[in-house]
C-alpha positions as a Markdown table, in Angstrom:
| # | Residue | x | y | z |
|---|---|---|---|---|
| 1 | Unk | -25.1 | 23.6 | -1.5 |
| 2 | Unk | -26.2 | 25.2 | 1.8 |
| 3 | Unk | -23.8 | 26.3 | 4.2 |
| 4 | Unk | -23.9 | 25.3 | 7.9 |
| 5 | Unk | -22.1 | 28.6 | 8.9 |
| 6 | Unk | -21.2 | 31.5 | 6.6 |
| 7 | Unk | -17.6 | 33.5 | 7.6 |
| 8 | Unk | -17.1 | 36.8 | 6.0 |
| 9 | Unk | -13.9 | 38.5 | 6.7 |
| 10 | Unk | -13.5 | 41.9 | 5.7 |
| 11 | Unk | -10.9 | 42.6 | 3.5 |
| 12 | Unk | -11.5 | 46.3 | 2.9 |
| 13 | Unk | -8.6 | 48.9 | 1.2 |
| 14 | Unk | -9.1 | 51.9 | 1.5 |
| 15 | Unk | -6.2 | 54.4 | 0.8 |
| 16 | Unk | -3.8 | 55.1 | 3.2 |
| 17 | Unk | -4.3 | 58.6 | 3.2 |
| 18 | Unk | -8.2 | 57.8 | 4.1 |
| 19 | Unk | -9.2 | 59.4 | 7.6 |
| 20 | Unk | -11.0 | 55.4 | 8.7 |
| 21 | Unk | -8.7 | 52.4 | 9.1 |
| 22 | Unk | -9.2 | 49.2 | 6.6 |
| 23 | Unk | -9.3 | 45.7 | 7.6 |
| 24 | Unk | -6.8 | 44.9 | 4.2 |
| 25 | Unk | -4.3 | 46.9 | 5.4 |
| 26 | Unk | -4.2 | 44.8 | 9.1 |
| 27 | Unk | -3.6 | 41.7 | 7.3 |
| 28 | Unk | -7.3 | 40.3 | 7.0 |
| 29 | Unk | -6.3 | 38.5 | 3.6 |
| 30 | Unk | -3.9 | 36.3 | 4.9 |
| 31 | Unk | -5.8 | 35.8 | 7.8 |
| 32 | Unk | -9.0 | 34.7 | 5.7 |
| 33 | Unk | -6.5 | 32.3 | 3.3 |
| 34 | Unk | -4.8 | 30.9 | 7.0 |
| 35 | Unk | -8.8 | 30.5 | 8.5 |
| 36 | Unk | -9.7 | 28.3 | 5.0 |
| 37 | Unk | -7.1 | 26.2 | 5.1 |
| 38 | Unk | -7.6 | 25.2 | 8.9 |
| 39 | Unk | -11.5 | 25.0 | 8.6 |
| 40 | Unk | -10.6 | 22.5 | 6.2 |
| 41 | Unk | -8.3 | 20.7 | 8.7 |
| 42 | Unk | -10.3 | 21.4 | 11.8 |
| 43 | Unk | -14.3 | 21.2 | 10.8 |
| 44 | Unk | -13.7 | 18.2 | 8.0 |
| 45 | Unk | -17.2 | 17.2 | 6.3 |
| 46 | Unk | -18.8 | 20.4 | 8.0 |
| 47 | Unk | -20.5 | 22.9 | 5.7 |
| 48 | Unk | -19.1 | 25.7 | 7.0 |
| 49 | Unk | -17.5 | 28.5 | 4.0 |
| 50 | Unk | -14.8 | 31.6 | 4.7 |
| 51 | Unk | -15.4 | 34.3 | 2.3 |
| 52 | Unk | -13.4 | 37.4 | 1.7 |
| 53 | Unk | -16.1 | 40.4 | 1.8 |
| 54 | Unk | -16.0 | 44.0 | 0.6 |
| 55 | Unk | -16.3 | 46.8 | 4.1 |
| 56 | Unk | -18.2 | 45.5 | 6.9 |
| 57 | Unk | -18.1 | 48.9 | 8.4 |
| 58 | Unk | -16.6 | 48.1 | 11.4 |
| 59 | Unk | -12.9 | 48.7 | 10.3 |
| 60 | Unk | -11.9 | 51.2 | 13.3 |
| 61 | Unk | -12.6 | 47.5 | 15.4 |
| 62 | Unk | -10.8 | 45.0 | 12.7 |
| 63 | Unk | -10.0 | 42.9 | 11.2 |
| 64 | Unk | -13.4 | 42.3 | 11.1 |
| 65 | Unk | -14.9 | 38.7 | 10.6 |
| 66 | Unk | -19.0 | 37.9 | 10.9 |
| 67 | Unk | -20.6 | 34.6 | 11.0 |
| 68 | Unk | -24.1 | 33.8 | 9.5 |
| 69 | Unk | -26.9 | 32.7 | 10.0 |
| 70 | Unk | -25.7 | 33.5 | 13.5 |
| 71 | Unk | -25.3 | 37.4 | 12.1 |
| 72 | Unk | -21.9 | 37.4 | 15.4 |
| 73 | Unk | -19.1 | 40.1 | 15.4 |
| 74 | Unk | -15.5 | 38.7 | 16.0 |
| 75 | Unk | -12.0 | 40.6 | 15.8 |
| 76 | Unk | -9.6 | 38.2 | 14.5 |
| 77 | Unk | -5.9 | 39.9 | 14.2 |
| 78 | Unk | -3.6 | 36.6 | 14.3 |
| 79 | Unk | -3.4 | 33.2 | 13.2 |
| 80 | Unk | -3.4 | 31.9 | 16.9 |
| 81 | Unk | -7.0 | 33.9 | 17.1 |
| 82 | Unk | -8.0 | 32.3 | 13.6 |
| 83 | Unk | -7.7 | 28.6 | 15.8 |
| 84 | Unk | -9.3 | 29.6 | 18.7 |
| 85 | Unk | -12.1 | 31.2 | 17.1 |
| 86 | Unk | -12.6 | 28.1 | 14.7 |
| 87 | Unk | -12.3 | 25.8 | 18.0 |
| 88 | Unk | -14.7 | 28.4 | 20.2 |
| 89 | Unk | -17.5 | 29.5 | 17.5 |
| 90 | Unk | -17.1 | 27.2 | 14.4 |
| 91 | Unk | -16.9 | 24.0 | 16.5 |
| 92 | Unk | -17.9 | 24.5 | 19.8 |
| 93 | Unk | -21.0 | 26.8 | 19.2 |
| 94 | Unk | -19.9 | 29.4 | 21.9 |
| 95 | Unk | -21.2 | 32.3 | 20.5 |
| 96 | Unk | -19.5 | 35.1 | 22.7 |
| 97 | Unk | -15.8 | 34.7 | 23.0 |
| 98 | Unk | -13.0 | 37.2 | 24.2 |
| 99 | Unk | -12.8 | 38.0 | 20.1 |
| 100 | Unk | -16.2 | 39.0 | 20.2 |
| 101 | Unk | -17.1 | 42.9 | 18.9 |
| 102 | Unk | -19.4 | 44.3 | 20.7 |
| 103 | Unk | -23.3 | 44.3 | 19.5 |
């Protein structure tokens, strides 16, 4: 199957002792697992998949989330921000929001 959209969201764990942030430890995995379940309610019969993904390398700016083919940089931290990104990027098409990282 080919995917309309492609969301990655970084779930990264470094050790707490590390000297960079993680994205796992600022709650990305239940933030990817809340963002499935509400694509599924909000984008129904849309090709669009959330995947968890290793280090994105932009952890110091996370939780990170990128969406292909558009190859946009989003910081998603809450489940109110998991709804307005789906509403803004994933249905809308607005590809620069106020979660948008910078380029």
């Amino acid at each position: 199957m080919h995917f309309e959209k492609h969301v990655f969201v970084c779930e990264n764990k470094r050790d707490p002792s590390a000297p960079r942030p993680s994205c796992g430890h600022k709650n990305s995995t239940q933030l990817r697992n809340f963002m499935k379940d509400k694509v599924k309610e909000m984008c129904p019969g849309r090709s669009i998949r959330v995947n968890m993904a290793g280090c994105l390398d932009r952890c110091e700016e996370g939780p990170s989330v990128v969406v292909y083919p558009d190859g946009k940089w989003f910081k998603i931290e809450t489940e109110e921000q998991v709804v307005e990104f789906i509403r803004e990027t994933l249905i809308e098409g607005k590809t620069s929001t106020h979660l948008s990282m910078k380029e």
